[in-house]
Every structure is written in C-alpha cells, then in structure tokens.
N, C-alpha and C positions, 0 to 999 in steps of 0.2 A: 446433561448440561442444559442450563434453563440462559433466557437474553436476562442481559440485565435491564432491559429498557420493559418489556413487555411480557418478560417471565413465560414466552414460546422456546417452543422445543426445536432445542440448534441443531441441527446436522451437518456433515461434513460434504465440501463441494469446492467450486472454485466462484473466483470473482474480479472485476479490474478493480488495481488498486491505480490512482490519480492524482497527480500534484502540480501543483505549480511553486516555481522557483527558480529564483535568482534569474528571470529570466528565460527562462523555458518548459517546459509544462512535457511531462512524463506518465504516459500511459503504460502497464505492463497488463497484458490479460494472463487469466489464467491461472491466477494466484489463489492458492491451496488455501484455504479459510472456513471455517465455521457460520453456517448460515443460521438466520431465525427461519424457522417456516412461516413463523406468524407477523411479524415486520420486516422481513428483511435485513434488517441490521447484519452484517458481517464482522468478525472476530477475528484474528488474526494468529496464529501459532509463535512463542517468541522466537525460535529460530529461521522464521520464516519474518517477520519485523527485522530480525538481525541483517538477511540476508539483503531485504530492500533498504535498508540503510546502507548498506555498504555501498551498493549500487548508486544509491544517491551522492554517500563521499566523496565516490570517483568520478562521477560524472561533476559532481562542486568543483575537484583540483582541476579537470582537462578544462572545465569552462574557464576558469582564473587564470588558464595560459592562454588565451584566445588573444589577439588584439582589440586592442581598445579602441572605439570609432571617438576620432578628434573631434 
C-alpha cells in the first residue's frame, strides 16, 4: 500500500485520532491505522472510521440531553 499524498510506503501502527465538535473536542489514542513512513499521513481502516463514528453519534445524542445555559 503506497500514501496517496506522497506515494511512501504505509505500514500498520496506531495513531490519536482528534476532533472538535459541537462543543467539545475528543481525543482517542491508540487507534489502529496505516502510517506513511515517509509523511506521516495516517489512513484509517473502514470498520475502524465505522467504529469512531459511532462513538461520535453517541456522544452528539448524551450531549443534546445536557441543559441548556440560559
């Protein structure tokens, strides 16, 4: 498997995936992904995309029950 950005040779390792949203900013380390040797770039597996979506969903619905500051 070659990057798409710089055509280096990917291997498999782990990496933090990181967002922000709606409000809150979500770190997960450790996440199983395909590296570049040669930039870095990380790639993601899609049942592994699947699984931090989901994570994301539910953390969107508990935050939408929170109170709302007046």
């Amino acid at each position: 498997m070659k990057c798409i950005h710089c055509q280096g040779k990917m291997q498999k390792g782990t990496t933090s995936y990181n967002v922000n949203r709606k409000g809150y900013h979500l770190l997960l380390d450790h996440v199983s992904a395909w590296i570049c040797d040669q930039c870095g770039e990380s790639y993601f597996e899609a049942q592994d995309i699947h699984s931090i979506q989901e994570v994301i969903r539910t953390i969107d619905q508990q935050i939408a029950k929170l109170p709302k500051a007046a």
